[in-house]
N, C-alpha and C positions, 0 to 999 in steps of 0.2 A: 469807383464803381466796381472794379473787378474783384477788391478785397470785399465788397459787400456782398455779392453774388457766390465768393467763394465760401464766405460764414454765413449764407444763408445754406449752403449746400453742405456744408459741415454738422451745421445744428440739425436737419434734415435725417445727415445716419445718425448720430447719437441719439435721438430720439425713439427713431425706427429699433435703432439694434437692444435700448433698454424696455420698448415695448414689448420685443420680441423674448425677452429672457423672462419676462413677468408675465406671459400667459400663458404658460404650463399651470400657473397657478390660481386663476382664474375658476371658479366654481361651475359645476354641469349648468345650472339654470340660466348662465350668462352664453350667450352667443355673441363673438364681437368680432368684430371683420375693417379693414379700413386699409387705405392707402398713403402710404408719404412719395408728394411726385417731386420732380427737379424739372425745368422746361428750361433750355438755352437755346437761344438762336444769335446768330451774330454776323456778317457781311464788314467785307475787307474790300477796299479799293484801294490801286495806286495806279497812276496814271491813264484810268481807264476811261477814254476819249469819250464812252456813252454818257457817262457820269454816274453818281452814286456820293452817297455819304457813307462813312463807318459805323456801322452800331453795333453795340452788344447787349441783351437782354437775357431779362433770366425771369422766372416767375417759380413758388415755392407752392407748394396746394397740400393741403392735407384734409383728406374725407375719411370720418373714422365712425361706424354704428355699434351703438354699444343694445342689444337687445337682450331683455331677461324674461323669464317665463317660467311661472309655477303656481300649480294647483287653477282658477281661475284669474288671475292676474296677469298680466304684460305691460311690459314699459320700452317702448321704442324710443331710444334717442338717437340724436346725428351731429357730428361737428364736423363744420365744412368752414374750412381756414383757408384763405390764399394772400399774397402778397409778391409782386412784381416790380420791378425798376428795368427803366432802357435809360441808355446812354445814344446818343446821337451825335457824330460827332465835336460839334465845338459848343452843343447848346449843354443847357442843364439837364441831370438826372433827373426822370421823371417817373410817377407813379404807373404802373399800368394794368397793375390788379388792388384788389385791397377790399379787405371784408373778413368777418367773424359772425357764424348764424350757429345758434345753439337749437338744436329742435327738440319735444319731448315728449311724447305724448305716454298716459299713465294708462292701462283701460283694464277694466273686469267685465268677464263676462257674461252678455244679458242671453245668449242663445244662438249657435248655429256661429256665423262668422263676425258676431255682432257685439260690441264688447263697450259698456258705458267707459266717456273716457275725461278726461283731464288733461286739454293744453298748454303748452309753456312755450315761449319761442323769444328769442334775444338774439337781436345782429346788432352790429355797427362797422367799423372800419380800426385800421392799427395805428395810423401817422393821420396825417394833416393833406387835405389836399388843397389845390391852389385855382386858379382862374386860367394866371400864363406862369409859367414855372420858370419863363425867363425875364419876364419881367424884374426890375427894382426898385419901389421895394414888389415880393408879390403880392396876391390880396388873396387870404385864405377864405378859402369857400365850404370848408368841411374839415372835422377832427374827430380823433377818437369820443364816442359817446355824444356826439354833436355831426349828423343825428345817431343817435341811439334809438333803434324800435323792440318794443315788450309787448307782447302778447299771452294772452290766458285768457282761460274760460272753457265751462265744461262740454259734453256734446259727447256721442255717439260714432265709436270707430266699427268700419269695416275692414277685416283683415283676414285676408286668403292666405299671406305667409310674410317675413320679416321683409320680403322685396315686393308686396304689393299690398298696401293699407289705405284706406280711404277716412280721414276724419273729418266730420260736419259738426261745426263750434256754433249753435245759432245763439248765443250769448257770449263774445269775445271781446274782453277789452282790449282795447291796443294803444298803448301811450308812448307817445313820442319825445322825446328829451332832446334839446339844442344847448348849447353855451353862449352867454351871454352876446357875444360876439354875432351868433347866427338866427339872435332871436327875430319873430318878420317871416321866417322861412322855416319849411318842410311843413306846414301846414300851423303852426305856431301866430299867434299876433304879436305884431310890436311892443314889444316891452316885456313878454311873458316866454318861457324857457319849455314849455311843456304845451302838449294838446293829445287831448283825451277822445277816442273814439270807442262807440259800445255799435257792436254788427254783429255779421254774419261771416265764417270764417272756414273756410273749407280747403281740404290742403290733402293732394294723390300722390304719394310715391309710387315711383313702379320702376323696376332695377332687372334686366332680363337679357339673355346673350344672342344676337343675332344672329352671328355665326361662331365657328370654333376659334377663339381667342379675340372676339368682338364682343361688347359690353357695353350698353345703355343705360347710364342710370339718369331716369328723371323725375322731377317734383316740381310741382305747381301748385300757386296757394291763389285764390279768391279772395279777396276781402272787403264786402258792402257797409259801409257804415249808414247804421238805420236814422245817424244825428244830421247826417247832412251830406245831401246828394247820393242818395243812396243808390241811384242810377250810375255811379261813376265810379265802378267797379276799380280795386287796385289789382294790379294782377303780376305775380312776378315766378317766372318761368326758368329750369336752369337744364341745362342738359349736358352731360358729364359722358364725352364716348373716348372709350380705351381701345386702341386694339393693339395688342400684345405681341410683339417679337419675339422675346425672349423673358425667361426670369427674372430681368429686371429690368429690360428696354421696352418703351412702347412708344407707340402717338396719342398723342392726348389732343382732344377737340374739347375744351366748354362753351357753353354758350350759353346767354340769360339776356333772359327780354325781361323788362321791366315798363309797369306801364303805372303812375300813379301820381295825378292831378296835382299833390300836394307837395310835392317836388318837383313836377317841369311840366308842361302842357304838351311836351313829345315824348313821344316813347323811346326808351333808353333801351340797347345794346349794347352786346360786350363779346368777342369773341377771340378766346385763347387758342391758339394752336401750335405744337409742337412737338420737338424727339424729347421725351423722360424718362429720367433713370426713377425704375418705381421700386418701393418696397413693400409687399403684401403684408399684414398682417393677422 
């Protein structure tokens, strides 16, 4: 557990410090901004009468926007990466973050803050995840590209500046990829790997500082499928707060609601928090 947590925080600055040498070079029209974070927590007991277990965790996150801009064109993109493990003491390592969302939006523009535009969106997860992780054998419940979600379709962006955009997709398809193993599930039928939705797709960043070395970045996406139950909004929510110590210490809070029928009939939460060593780029 500790050797993984320490190579994930190694691959962390190699990445950061090669980013860093390669954007001096970076063209005027590109604007790009992003963070590599590190989050450890960890609790030690020994003989302590209240009781307690041992744990050590770590989680790895990287949010990076890559924005271009020229003549009447813009292309907003985003890659928001995280991956987590805890130990506890005598049970198995387990997952505690894990995800991959590529966002993208292309748009020209029609007049004033309004710019015809061009969706693209791909998430999934990095490993495998389980049921009970202590179980044996376990029984996997999810894996890379199982599910895997894809979205496109075009639509009309509102945009005040690269930290607040509004895009409305009202033709978006959204297709969902499982492996064979999880076919049955994420909205998929028995026997079949894939399920195809065509809707309405709407999706607000807005990235703004509270106070001096406070930072809110949030993004929320809608998505009504017109195929079926179109009343049974998916809706998945993320909120990314930093507040900054120093140049490279902060607290890091995320948090993401998730709400969407075709993978669970409850609403999913997820909530990170801890001391990071961040690196701006």
């Amino acid at each position: 557990m500790t050797k993984k947590l320490l190579l994930l925080f190694v691959l962390v600055c190699g990445i950061s410090m090669n980013a860093q040498t390669e954007k001096d070079s970076i063209p005027s029209n590109w604007n790009n901004s992003g963070t590599f974070s590190f989050l450890l927590n960890q609790s030690s007991y020994s003989n302590w009468v209240a009781g307690g277990d041992n744990n050590l965790g770590g989680n790895v996150m990287v949010n990076y926007n890559f924005n271009y801009e020229k003549d009447k064109w813009t292309w907003n993109s985003r890659v928001n990466a995280a991956y987590g493990l805890s130990k506890n003491a005598d049970e198995a390592t387990k997952k505690t973050d894990d995800k991959i969302e590529i966002n993208s939006v292309l748009g020209y523009k029609a007049g004033g803050n309004w710019s015809y535009s061009f969706l693209v969106n791909a998430k999934t997860q990095f490993t495998a995840g389980y049921e009970d992780y202590n179980a044996d054998p376990r029984v996997k419940i999810s894996d890379f590209l199982s599910p895997g979600y894809f979205s496109f379709g075009p639509g009309m962006l509102w945009k005040k500046s690269d930290n607040l955009y509004l895009n409305l997709s009202p033709v978006t398809s959204r297709l969902t990829v499982v492996n064979d193993e999880q076919s049955g599930k994420f909205g998929t039928e028995e026997g079949k790997t894939t399920f195809y939705q065509l809707g309405f797709n709407a999706n607000l960043y807005y990235k703004f500082t509270i106070m001096k070395n406070i930072t809110a970045e949030n993004n929320l996406v809608l998505y009504s499928d017109y195929l079926e139950e179109p009343k049974n909004v998916i809706l998945n929510y993320e909120l990314n707060l930093v507040m900054k110590i120093n140049k490279y210490l902060s607290t890091n809070v995320n948090v993401q609601v998730i709400a969407d029928d075709n993978a669970t009939s409850k609403v999913q939460s997820k909530e990170v928090f801890g001391l990071g060593v961040n690196v701006a780029l």
